[in-house]
C-alpha positions in Angstrom: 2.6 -2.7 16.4 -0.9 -2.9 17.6 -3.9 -1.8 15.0 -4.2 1.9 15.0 -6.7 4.0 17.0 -6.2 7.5 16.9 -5.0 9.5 14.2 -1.9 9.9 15.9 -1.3 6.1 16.1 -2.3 5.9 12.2 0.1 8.3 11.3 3.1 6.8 13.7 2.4 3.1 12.0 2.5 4.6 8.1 5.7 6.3 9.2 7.5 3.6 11.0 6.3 0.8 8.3 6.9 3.1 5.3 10.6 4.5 6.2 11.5 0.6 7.5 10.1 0.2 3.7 11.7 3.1 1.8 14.8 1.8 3.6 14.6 -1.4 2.0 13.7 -0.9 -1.4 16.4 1.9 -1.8 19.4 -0.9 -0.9 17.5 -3.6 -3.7 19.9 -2.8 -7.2 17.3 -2.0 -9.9 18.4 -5.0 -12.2 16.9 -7.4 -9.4 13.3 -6.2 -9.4 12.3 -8.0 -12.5 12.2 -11.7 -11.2 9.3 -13.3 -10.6 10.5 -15.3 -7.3 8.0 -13.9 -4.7 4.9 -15.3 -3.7 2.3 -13.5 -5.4 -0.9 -12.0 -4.0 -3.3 -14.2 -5.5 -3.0 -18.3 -4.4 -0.8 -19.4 -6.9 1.4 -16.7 -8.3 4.5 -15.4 -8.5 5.6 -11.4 -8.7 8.9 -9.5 -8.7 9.6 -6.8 -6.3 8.8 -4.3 -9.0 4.9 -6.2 -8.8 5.1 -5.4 -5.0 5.8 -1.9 -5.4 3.4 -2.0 -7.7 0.6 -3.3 -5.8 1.4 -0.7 -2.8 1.4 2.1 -5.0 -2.2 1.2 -6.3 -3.5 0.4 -3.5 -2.3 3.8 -2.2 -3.8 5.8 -5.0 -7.0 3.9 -4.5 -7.2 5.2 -0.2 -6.4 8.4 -2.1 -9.3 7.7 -4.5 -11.8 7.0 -1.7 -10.9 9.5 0.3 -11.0 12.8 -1.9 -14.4 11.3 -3.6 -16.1 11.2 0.4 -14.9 14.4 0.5 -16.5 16.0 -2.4 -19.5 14.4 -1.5 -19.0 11.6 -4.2 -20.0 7.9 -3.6 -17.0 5.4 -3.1 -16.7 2.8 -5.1 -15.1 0.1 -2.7 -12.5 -1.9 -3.5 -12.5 0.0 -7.2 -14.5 0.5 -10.1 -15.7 -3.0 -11.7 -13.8 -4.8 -9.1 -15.8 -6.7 -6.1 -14.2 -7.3 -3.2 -13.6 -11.6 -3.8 -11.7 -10.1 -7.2 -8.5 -8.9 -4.8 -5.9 -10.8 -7.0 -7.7 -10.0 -10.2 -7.1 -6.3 -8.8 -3.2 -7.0 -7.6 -2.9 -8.4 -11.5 -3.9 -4.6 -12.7 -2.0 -2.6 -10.5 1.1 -5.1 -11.7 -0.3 -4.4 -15.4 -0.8 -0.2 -14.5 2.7 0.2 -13.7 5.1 -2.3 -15.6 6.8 0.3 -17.8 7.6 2.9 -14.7 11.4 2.3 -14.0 11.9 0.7 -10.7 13.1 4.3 -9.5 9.9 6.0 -10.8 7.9 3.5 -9.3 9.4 4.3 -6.0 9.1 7.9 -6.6 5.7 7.8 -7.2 4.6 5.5 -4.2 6.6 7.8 -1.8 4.4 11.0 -3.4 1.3 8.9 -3.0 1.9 8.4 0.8 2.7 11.7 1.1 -1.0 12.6 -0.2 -2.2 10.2 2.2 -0.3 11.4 5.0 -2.0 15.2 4.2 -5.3 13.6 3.9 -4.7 12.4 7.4 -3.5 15.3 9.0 -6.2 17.2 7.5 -8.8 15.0 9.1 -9.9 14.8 12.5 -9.7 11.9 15.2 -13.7 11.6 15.3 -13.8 11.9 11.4 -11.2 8.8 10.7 -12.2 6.4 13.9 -15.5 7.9 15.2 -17.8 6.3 12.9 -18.1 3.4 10.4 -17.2 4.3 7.0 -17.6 1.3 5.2 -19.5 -1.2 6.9 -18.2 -1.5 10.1 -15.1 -0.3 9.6 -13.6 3.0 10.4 -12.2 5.8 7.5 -8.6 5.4 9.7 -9.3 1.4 9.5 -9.8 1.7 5.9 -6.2 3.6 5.8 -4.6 1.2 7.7 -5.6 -2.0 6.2 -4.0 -0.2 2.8 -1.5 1.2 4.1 0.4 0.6 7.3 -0.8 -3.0 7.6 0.2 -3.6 3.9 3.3 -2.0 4.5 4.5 -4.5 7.5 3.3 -6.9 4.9 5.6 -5.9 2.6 8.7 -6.1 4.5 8.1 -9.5 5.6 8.4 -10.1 2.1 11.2 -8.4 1.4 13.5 -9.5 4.1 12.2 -13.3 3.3 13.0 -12.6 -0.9 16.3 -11.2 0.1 17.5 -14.2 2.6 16.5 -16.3 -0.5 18.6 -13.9 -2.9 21.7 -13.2 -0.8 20.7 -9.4 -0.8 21.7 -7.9 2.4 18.8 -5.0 3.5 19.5 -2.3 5.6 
């Protein structure tokens, strides 16, 4: 799928990457999300599915974050408070850390009501407010959604589907 445009596009790619992800991290049995045998997001690492979840779900509550503070007029603190942007695995290390003692269920629960607040935020917005201007430097609010997101998302199932070839674990 090409990068987003238009709100409509935006909305379409969360949707499509996000049920394809749902999809697969319903069929994954709870007792397997512990193991660290994925490549993690900093050079070097390793995380567990649980750690992946993890890291989409704080990612998400950060667009969240950002979002609702423009709103109110609030400066946004990009990528998140006492965190630069060169500090992104540091980051990934803290959303691991934020949610390591939400059951795997939970943890899926709570990204899918996440998403859900993102999706409002979306709809809620309009076509010139997420892609007419830059937002953060050059990019776009609806980039800014997408590259945390969508694109992360995709990103996601590549990982998945890769994990579960190595794990025997068949994903529908």
């Amino acid at each position: 799928m090409s990068v987003p445009q238009t709100k409509a596009e935006l909305l379409l790619a969360i949707d499509q990457n996000f049920s394809k992800l749902i999809r697969y991290l319903n069929t994954i049995p709870p007792e397997m999300t512990s193991g660290y045998v994925m490549e993690g997001h900093a050079k070097g690492t390793e995380m567990s599915v649980h750690d992946l979840v993890s890291y989409l779900l704080g990612w998400n509550s950060l667009v969240v974050k950002w979002v609702t503070s423009d709103a109110k007029g609030q400066p946004v603190d990009f990528p998140e408070s006492g965190f630069k942007w060169n500090q992104l695995g540091l980051l990934a290390q803290k959303f691991y850390e934020d949610y390591s003692d939400l059951p795997y269920d939970a943890l899926i629960a709570e990204l899918q009501t996440v998403k859900n607040e993102i999706v409002t935020l979306i709809d809620e917005r309009t076509d010139d407010v997420l892609y007419g201007k830059p937002w953060y430097a050059k990019w776009t609010m609806g980039r800014m959604i997408s590259f945390n997101t969508s694109s992360p998302y995709a990103n996601a199932n590549g990982r998945l589907r890769k994990w579960a070839k190595k794990n025997n674990v068949s994903l529908k």
